[in-house]
Each structure stands twice: as C-alpha cells, then as structure tokens.
C-alpha atoms as one frame of an Amber mdcrd trajectory, in Angstrom:
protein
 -23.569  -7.991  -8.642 -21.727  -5.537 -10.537 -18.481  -3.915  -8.831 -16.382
  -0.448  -9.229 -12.739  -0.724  -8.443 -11.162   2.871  -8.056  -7.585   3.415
  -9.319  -5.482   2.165 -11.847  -2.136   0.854 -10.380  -0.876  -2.621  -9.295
  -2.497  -2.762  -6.336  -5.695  -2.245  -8.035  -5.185  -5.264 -10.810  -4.747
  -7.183  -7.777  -8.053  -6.219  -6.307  -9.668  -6.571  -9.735  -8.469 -10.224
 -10.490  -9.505 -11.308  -6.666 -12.718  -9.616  -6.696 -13.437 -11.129 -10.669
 -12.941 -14.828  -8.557 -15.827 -14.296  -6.101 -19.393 -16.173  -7.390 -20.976
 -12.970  -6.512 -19.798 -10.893  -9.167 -21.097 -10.326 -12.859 -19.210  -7.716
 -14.171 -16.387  -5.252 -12.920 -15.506  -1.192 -13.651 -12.380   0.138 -12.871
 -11.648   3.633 -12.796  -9.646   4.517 -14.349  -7.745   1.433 -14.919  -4.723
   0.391 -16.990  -4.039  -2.124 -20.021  -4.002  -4.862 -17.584  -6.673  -4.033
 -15.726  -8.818  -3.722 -19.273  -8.406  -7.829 -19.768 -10.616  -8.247 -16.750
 -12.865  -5.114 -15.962 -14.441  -2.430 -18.332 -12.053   0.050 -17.469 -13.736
   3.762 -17.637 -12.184   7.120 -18.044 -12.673   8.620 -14.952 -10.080  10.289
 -12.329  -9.825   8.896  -8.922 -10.722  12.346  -7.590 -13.535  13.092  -9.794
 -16.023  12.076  -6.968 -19.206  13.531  -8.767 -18.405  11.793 -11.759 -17.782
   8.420 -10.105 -20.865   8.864  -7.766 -23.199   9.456 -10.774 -21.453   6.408
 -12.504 -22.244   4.302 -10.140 -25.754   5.511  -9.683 -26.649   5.293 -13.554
 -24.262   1.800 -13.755 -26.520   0.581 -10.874 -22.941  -0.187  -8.595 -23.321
  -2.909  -6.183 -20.526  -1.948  -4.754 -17.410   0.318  -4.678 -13.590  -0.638
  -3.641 -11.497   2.438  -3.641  -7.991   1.283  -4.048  -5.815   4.345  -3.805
  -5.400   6.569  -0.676  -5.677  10.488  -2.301  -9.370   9.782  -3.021  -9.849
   8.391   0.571  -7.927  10.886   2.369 -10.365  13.287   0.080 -13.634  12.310
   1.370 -14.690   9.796  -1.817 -16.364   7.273   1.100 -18.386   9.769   2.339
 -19.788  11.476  -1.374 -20.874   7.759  -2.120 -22.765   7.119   1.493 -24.285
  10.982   0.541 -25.904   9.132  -2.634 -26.944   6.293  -1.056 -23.867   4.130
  -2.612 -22.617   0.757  -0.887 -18.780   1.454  -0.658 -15.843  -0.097   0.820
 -13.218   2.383   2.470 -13.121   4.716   5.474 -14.691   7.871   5.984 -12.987
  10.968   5.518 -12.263  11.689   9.521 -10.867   7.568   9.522  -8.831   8.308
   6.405  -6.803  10.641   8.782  -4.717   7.851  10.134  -3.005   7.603   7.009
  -3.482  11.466   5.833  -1.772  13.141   8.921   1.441  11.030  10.208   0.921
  13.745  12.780  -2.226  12.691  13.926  -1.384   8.725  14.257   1.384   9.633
  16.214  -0.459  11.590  18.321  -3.046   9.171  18.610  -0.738   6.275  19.098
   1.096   8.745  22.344  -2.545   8.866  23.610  -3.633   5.489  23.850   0.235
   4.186  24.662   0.379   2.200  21.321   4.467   1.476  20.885   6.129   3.704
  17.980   9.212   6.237  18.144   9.936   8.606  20.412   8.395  12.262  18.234
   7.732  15.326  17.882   5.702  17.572  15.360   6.392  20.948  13.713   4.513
  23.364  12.151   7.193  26.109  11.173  10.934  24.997   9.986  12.912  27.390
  12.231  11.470  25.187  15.485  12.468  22.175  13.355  15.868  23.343  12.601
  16.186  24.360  16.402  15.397  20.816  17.727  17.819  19.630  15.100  20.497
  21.447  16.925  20.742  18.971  19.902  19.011  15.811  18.891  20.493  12.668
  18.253  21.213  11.141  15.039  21.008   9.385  12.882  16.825  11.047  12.869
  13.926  10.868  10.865  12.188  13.249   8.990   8.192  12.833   7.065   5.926
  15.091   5.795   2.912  15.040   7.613   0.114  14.460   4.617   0.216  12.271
   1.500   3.650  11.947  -0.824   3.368   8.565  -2.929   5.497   7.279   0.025
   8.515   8.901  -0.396   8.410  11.458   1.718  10.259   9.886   4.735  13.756
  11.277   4.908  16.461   9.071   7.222  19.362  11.751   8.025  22.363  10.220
   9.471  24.054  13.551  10.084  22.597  17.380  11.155  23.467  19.022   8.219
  21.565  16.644   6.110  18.723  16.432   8.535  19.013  20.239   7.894  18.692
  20.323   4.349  15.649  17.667   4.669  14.080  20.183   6.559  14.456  22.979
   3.812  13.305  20.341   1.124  10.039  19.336   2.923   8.957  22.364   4.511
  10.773  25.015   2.489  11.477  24.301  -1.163   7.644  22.270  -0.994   8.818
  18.646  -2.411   5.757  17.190  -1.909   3.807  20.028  -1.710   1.305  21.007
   1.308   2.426  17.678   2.520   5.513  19.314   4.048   3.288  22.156   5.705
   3.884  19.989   8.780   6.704  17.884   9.521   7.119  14.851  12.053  10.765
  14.522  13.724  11.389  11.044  15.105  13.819   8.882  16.539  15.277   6.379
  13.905  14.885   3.038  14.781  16.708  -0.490  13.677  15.617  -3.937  13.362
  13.218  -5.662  10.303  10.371  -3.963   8.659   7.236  -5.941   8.138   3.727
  -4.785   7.075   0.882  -6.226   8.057  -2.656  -5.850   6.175  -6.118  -6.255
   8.197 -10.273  -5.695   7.539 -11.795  -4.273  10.085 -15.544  -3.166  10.672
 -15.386  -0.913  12.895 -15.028  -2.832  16.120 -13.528  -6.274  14.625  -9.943
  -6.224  13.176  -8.950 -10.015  11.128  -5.207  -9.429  10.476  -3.780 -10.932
   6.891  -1.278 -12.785   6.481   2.789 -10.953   6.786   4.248  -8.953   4.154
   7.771  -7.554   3.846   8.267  -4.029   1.078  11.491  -3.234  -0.506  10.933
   0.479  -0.675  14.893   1.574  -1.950  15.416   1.927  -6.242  18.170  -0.385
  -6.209  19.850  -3.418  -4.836  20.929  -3.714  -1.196  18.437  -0.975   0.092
  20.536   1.937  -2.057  19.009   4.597  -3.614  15.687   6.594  -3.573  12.540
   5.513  -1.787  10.207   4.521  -4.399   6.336   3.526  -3.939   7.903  -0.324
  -3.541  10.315  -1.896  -5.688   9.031  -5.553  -4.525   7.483  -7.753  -1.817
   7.272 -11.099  -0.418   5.026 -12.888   1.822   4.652 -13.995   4.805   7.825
 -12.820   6.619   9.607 -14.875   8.356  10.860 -12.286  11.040   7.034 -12.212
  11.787   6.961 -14.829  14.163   4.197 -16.123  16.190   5.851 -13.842  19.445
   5.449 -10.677  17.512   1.900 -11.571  16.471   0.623 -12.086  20.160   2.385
  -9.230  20.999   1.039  -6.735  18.083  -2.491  -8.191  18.874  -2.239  -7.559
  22.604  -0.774  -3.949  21.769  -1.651  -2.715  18.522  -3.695  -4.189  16.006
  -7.119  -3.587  18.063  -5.845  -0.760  20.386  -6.073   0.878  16.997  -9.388
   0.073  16.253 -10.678   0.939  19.719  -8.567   4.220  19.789 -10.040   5.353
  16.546 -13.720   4.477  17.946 -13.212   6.453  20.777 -11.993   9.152  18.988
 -15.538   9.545  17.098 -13.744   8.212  14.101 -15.018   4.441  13.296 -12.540
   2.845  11.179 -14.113   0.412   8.305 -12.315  -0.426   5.688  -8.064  -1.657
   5.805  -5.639  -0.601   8.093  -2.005  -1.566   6.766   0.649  -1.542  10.001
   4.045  -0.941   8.635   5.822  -2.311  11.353   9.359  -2.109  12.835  11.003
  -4.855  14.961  12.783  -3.387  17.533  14.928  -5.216  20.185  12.483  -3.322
  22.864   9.726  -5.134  20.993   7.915  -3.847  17.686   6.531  -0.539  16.961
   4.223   0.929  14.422   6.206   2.989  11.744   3.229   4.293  10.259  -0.364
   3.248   9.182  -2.137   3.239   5.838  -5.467   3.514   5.569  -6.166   0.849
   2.536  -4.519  -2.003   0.638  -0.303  -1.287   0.457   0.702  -1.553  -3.241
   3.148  -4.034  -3.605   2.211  -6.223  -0.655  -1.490  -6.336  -1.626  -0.108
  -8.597  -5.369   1.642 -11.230  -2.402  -1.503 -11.317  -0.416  -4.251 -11.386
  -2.305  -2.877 -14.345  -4.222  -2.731 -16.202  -1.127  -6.084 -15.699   0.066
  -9.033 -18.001   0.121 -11.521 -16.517   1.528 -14.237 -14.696  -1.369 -13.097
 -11.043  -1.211 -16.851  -9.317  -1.863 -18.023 -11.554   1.487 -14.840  -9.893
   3.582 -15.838  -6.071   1.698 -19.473  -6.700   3.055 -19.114  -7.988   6.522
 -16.212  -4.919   6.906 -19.424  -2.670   5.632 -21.596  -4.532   7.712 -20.155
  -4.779  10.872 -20.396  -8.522  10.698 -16.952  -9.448  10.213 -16.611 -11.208
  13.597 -18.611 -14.281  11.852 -15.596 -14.349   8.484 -12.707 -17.069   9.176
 -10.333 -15.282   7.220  -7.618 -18.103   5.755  -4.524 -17.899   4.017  -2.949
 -20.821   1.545   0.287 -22.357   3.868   2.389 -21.256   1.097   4.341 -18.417
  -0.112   4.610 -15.357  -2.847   7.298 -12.639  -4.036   6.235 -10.022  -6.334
   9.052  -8.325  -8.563   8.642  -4.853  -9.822   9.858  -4.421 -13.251  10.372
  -0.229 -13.389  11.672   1.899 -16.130  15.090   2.737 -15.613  15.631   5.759
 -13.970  12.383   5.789 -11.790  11.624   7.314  -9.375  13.165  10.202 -10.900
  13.424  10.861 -14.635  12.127   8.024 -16.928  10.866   7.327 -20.507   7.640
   6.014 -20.795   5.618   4.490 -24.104   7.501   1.468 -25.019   6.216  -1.931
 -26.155   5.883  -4.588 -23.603   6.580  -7.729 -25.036   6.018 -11.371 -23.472
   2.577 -10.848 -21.489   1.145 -13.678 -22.947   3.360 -15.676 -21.201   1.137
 -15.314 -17.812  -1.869 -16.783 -19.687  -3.746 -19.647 -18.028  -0.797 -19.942
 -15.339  -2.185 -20.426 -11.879   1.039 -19.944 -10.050   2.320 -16.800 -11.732
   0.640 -13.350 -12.522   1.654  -9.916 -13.739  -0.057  -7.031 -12.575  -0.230
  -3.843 -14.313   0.859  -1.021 -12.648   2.032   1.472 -15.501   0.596   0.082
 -18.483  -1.597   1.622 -21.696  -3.031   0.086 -24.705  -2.210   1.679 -27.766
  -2.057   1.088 -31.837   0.874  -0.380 -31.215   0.280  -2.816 -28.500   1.026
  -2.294 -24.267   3.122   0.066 -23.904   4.553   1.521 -20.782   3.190   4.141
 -19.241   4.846   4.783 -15.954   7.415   4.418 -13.387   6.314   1.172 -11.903
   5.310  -0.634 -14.837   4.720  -4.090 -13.688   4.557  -6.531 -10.595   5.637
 -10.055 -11.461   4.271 -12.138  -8.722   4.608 -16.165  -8.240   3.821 -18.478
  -5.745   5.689 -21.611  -4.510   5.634 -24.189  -1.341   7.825 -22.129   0.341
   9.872 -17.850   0.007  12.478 -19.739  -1.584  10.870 -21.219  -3.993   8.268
 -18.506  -4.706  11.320 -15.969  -5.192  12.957 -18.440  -7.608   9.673 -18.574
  -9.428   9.345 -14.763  -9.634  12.671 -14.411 -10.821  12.158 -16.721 -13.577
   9.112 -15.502 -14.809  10.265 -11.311 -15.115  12.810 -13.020 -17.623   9.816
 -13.949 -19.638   9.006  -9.808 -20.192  10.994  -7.235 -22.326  10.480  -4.001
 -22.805  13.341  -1.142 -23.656  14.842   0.746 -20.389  13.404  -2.840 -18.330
  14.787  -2.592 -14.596  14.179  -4.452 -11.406  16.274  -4.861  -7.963  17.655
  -8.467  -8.100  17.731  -8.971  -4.457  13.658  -8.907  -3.672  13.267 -11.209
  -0.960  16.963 -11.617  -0.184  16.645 -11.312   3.820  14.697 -15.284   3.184
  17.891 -16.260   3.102  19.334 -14.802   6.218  16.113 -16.071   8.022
C-alpha cells in the first residue's frame, strides 16, 4: 500500500521510519518532509495546511492511507477534507481535534465529567483576568487557549508577573488569536509524565510512559521550547498511577468525548502531573507528542499501519499492543539560541554515523538538503535517540552518539533524563 505522512518535523521521521517497517507498505510520501525524512519517503512540496492540494495528491497518488503528524492541520479540519474525498486517513475530526485546540474546552470537559486536573477558570477579556489576579494565590498558571508550538503556558510565581503574562498573551498577541482566550489555573507540583494512546472511538490501548524536558537549558532553566529531550518509560509511572489513570482518565476521556457528539479516533497524548492528591491531566494533545513519539515508536512492536487501521476501523479492541522491556532517551541537538533568535543553514556533519545501527537513530527535525550537503534548517534540528536494557544505559547511549554530530552553533541540555537517577 502506498502511505502519506503529513509534516516535516521529528516526530514525523519517527512515524516515517516505523510506518517504512510494516510488510504492508510499498512506498511512502511525506509532506512536506525534511532531509531526513527524504532517505526514506519521497518527500513532496506541499504545506501541511494546503488541504486541497494534499487531498488531490492523494487522490491522483492513489493514497492508501494518510497519517497527519502535526496538530495545526488537525485542529484545521484536514481529517475531515480527506473523508469529503473519499480518502482513508488517520487523525480526528475537526470537532475531536478540539481537545487539543481549545485548553478551554478540555478543561471544561474534564469539570463535566469529574476527570482530575487543576482547579480553573477561563477568560475571555484581560481586565476580568487581571481582576482575578488580584486575590488569587500564587505561584499560578497562565495558557493561551488555542495552538502556540507549546510554549504558550506561562508559570508566574508572583502577581506582577502573572500580570504582565496576561498583557503578553491577551494584549501584545504573542501567539496570536491563541491568546484571544486565556485559561487561569492553579499551579501544581510533583513529576510530569506523558502518556501516548490509539483509540477508535470507543477503545483506548495506552503506550508505553514518556517523560518531556520542555525548558532550553539545563536544570529546567530557561524558555519553554517544543521539547528539548525525552526518555522512556518513566519510572515515576508506576503500576499505582496506571490503575489509577485507567480507572479515572484514560477512557473517561474517550467516553466523555463520545457523549459529547465528538468521537475521538486517532491519538490522545495525556500530559500528566503527579500530584500528592493523586495525578491530574495537565493538558491533552490530540496526536503523536514530538519528542516522546522518537522514544516510543522505537520501542514498539506491534506493525504501526495494523494499529492506524483498527483506530480507523473501530477494531482496535482485537490489537495486543506490546512494547520491547527496554528503554530509550532521545537528545535534541538545537541551534544555539533557540527558541528565540538562531542561525540556520549550516552543514551537518557525522550522519552517516547512524547507518545500519539498530540501537541508535537520528531523526530530522530541522534539516534541508542543499548543494552543499544537510544543512540546518531550524530550531530543533535533530533528535538523537538510543536504546539500551535499561534509562541508564539508553541515556549513556544517547549521550554518546550526539558526540558523533557537528554542526556550527550545535547545542543540547546535558541533563536529559537526569531525574533516572533520582528514581
């Protein structure tokens, strides 16, 4: 069969060197890919967002199926222009999508159907905002409502700065209409952990653990970025937590998004928090989480295109969804300076290093082939990901192997994976 991947980050390599492993598949597209991406798929010049163009691609290609990767283009509706055609796709539908596109919405879902998060409240106009602010507790945290490459949670430990996140989201427009409505919430403590699942609409299979490292720079300092680095499983995710997230969460989701008139298919990601009241959903995504999916995906056995289809089918009750008893860190080599003000278009030397390694892999992330050879091409430029018997070992691995890339401006966090040791 002959697959489209849509996107062209890290997250989408990842999808593109799991799917190019299943016996079902000939020959994959991905749009619009990177220089990474082009070693295994024909990668094709089309935006994520350029849904007529990607529907008539597909219909003239004769597309199998379609994966859509990145969470603008499902937020946007691309499941449902594909169904319109008559397309086989993987995703959810635009009014499912809305668990991710509107933190406002999940929360007020999750209030409905008593599914545990922080204590809220949502505003539409930043004087009621800044009036809340005036008696609430802090430290408090701020997020823009719709879509901001996930950085647009602010944690405010005192008012005035909880003030001043208000005037960046809602007045000066950081992240554009994203800020048009804002979510206030209590800030909570304990260890983050995401958690990946496939779910068909009435059937959730949960993934294996992941934990994010969402700070620029050592010790959880510095900007939020889009992920700096990831390891899997976690440890804090222990088999307590699980019974309890499955009793509470995982398909009280599901079932809360059925009864809403708004069937999920596709992946919910639960970023979790573990709380000493128990854990709580920080927020949900509404497809693969870029880094964890280059730590999960590695670690899966199962043939991806059967879990896509029985998630499409409604059949995913009959998959046994398995996991290698192992372990995986992914490193993110950046260019210095990201997630602000970078260079980009430098030579990346050292790639073919990876070659015919079946513990290590580097996924593209910001990558483009020119005259001169990769170059980089973006914040987040790679994810060096390795595998070992156990988080120790797999984080030594990874480790090792980003010394075997170079490029000019090259940084990475050194402490990916660090809370292993604390475990």
């Amino acid at each position: 069969m002959k697959v489209l991947v849509v996107g062209g980050g890290g997250r989408e390599h990842a999808l593109c060197w799991k799917i190019s492993k299943s016996k079902k598949v000939d020959k994959i597209y991905c749009a619009p890919g990177n220089a990474g991406i082009g070693e295994i798929a024909e990668c094709v010049p089309i935006g994520a967002m350029e849904f007529d163009k990607l529907t008539a691609f597909a219909k003239e290609n004769a597309i199998d199926l379609t994966v859509v990767g990145m969470d603008d283009p499902l937020v946007g509706g691309i499941v449902d222009a594909f169904e319109a055609e008559g397309l086989r796709v993987f995703g959810p539908r635009k009014n499912a999508a809305i668990l991710e596109g509107s933190k406002a919405f999940s929360k007020d879902l999750m209030k409905k159907y008593n599914i545990p998060t922080a204590a809220y409240e949502n505003f539409h106009s930043p004087e009621d905002a800044m009036k809340y602010l005036e008696t609430a507790d802090m430290p408090i945290v701020l997020k823009a409502d719709g879509l901001a490459l996930g950085k647009g949670v602010l944690i405010c430990n005192t008012r005035q700065e909880a003030m001043e996140g208000v005037k960046t989201l809602m007045l000066d427009k950081q992240f554009g209409d994203a800020g048009n409505t804002i979510v206030i919430e209590e800030f909570m403590t304990g260890r983050e952990v995401s958690v990946l699942s496939f779910v068909d609409g009435d059937t959730i299979k949960i993934m294996t653990s992941a934990q994010d490292h969402k700070r620029a720079k050592d010790g959880d300092q510095g900007l939020n970025t889009g992920g700096m680095g990831t390891f899997s499983p976690s440890p804090f995710y222990t088999k307590e937590v699980d019974e309890f997230c499955k009793k509470y969460i995982y398909q009280a989701t599901v079932d809360a998004m059925k009864a809403e008139g708004r069937t999920f298919k596709g992946i919910i990601f639960f970023g979790l928090m573990l709380t000493e009241k128990g854990p709580r959903v920080l927020e949900y995504n509404a497809r693969f989480g870029d880094p964890e999916t280059q730590v999960v995906l590695p670690r899966m056995k199962n043939d991806i295109v059967e879990v896509f289809e029985a998630c499409i089918d409604g059949t995913l009750d009959q998959i046994d969804l398995q996991f290698e008893d192992n372990a995986a860190v992914c490193v993110v080599l950046a260019s210095d300076g990201y997630p602000e003000k970078y260079e980009k278009g430098f030579v990346i030397r050292g790639l073919e290093n990876f070659k015919d390694k079946d513990d290590y892999f580097v996924f593209h992330a910001g990558s483009k082939r020119t005259d001169a050879g990769i170059v980089t091409n973006g914040g987040r430029v790679l994810g060096v990901t390795a595998t070992g018997a156990n988080l120790k070992e797999a984080r030594a691995n990874a480790y090792k192997a980003t010394e075997w890339i170079d490029f000019e401006n090259k940084y990475m966090r050194h402490d990916i994976g660090k809370a292993i040791d604390e475990a």
